[in-house]
C-alpha positions in Angstrom: -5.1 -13.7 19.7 -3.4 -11.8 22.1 0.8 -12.0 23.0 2.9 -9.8 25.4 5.4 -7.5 23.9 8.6 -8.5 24.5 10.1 -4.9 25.2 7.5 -3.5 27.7 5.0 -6.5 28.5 1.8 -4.6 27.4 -0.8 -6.4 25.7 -0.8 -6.8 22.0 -3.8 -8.1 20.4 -3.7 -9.6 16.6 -7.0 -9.7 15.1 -6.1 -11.4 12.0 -4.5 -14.7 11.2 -3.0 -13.6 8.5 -1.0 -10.6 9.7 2.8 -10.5 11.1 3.4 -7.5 12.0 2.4 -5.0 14.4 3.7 -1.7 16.1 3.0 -2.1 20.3 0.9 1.1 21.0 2.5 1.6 24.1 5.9 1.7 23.7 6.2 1.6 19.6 8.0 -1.5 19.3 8.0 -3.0 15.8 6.9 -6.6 16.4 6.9 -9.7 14.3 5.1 -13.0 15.0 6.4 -16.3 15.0 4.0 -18.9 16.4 3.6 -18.2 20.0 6.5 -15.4 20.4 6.8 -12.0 19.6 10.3 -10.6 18.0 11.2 -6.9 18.8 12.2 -5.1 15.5 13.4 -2.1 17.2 11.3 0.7 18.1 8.8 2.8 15.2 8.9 6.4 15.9 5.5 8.7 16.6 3.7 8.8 13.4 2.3 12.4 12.6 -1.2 13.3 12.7 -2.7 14.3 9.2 -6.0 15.3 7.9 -7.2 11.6 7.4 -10.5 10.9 8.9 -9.8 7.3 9.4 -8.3 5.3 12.1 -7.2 2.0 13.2 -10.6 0.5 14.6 -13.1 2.4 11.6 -15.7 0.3 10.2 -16.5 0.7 6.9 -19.3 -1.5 4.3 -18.1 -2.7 1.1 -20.8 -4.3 -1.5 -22.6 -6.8 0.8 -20.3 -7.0 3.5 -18.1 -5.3 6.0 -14.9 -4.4 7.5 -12.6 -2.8 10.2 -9.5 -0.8 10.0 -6.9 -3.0 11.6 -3.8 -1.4 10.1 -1.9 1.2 8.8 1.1 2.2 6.3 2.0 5.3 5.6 4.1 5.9 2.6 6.3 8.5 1.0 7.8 9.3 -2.5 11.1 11.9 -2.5 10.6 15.5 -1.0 12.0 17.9 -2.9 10.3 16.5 -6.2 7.2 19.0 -7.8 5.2 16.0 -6.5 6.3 14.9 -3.6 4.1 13.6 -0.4 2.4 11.2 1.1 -0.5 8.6 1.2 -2.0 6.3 3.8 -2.9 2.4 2.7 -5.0 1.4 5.5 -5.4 -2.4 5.9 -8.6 -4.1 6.4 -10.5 -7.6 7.7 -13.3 -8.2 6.7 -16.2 -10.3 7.3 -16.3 -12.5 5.5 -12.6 -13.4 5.7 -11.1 -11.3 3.5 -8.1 -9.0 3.7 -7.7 -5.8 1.8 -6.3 -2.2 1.6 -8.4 0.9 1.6 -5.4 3.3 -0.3 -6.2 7.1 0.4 -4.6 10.3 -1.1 -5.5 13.5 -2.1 -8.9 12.6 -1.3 -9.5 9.5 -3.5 -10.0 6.2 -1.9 -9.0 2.7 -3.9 -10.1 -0.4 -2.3 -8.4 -3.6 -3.5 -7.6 -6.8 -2.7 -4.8 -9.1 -3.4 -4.3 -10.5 -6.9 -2.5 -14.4 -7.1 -2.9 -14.8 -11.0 0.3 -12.6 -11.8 0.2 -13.9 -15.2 1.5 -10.9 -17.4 2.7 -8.8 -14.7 6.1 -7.3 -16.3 9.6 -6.1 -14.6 9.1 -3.0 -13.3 12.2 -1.5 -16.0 9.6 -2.4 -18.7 7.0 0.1 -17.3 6.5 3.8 -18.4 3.6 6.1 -18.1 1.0 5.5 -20.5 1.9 1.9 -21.8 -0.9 -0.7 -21.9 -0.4 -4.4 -19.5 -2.1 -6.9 -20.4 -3.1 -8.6 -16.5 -5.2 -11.3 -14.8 -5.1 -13.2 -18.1 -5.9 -10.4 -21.1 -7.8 -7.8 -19.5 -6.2 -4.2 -20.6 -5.1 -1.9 -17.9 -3.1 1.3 -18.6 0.2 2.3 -16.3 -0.7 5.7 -14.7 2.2 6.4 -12.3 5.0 5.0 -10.9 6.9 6.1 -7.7 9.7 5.2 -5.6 8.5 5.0 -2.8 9.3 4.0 1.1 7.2 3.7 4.2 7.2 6.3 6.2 5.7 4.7 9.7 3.4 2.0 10.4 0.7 1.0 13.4 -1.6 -1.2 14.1 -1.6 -5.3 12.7 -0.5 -5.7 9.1 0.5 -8.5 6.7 4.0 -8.3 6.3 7.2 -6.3 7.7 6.9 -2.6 7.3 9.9 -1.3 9.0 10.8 2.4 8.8 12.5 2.7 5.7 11.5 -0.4 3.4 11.6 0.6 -0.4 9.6 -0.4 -3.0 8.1 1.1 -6.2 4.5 1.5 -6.7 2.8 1.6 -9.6 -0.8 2.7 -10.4 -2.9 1.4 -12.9 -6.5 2.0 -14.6 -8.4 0.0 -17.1 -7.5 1.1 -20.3 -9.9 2.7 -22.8 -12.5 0.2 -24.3 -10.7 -2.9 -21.9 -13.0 -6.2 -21.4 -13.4 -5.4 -17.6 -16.1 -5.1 -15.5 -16.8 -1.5 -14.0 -14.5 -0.1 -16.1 -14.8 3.3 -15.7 -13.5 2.9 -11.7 -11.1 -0.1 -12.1 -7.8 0.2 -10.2 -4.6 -1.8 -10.1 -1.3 -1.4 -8.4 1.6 -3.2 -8.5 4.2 -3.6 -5.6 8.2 -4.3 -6.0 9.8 -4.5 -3.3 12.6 -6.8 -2.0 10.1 -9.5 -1.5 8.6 -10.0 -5.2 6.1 -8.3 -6.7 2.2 -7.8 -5.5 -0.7 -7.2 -7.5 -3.8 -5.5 -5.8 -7.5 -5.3 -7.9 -10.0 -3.4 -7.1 -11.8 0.3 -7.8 -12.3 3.7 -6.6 -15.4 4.7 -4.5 -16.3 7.8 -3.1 -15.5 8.3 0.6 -19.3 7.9 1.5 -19.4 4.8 -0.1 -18.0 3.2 2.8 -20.5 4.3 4.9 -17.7 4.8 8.1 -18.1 4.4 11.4 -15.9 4.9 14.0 -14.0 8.3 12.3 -11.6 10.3 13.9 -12.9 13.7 15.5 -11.4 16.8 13.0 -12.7 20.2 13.2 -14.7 20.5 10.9 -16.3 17.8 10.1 
């Protein structure tokens, strides 16, 4: 599907139906869609390069299937802090359909997909580090971490509006020791509040050649 940004009348391709959102790659704009228009946001500034060999257009393989970059945020939690920084969640299509997120940080990589059952899924004040949830109808996971977090910059096509600047908390989870799940021993949750509800995200870690990538970004070194 392709539209014409409204501040500079480039080309802006979507590549999923389910996404709202993208950042013009010529002049930055932040974009929203609504039908057959496009509605300027304002403008996102340059994101900065990091070490991340992926990019918007990678292809990856997951289990049978497979899938292209079509997104990215970038997110922060508060400088200043002993553990301050920053991680990408890249946002995927894939083949079959599918939408997902491919998060990446510190050299881990957590692919998971959107979660409707949110049976069990507590307020985020009842959370602490270590304390069991019970989600996705009984199966144990444990909370890991939980940040405040806000995103940073944004590009490419993604499912919702990530302004500069939108807060929410994120919170990691694992499956707890001696849970009922499948593949324990890499299963990965996270929870999102933000001002729009609460997400939940399943899936697992994998090792970055896994994915078997295509289409990587050029570093030295590699």
């Amino acid at each position: 599907m392709e539209y014409t940004c409204p501040s500079c009348g480039a080309a802006v391709h979507f590549k999923s139906r389910a996404t709202v959102f993208s950042v013009c790659t010529y002049c930055k704009s932040m974009l929203v869609r609504h039908d057959l228009n496009l509605e300027s946001l304002g403008k996102m500034s340059e994101l900065l390069e990091d070490m991340s060999p992926l990019q918007v257009g990678t292809r990856g393989v997951f289990e049978r299937g497979s899938f292209e970059i079509i997104g990215r945020l970038k997110i922060g939690w508060p400088q200043g802090t002993l553990d301050g920084g920053t991680w990408n969640e890249w946002f995927l299509q894939l083949d079959d359909g599918r939408q997902g997120w491919l998060g990446e940080a510190q050299g881990f990589y957590m692919i998971s997909f959107p979660e409707e059952d949110r049976r069990g899924v507590p307020a985020v004040s009842e959370l602490v580090p270590g304390k069991n949830v019970l989600l996705l109808g009984g199966k144990t996971f444990v909370v890991d971490d939980i940040k405040q977090a806000q995103c940073i910059g944004s590009e490419g096509e993604l499912p919702f509006r990530a302004p500069q600047g939108r807060k929410n908390v994120s919170v990691d989870l694992s499956a707890a020791p001696g849970s009922n799940l499948s593949g324990t021993q890499n299963a990965f949750a996270s929870l999102d509040y933000s001002s729009d509800g609460v997400k939940l995200y399943v899936g697992k870690y994998l090792e970055f050649d896994d994915f078997k990538f295509t289409g990587l970004r050029e570093l030295d070194g590699w």
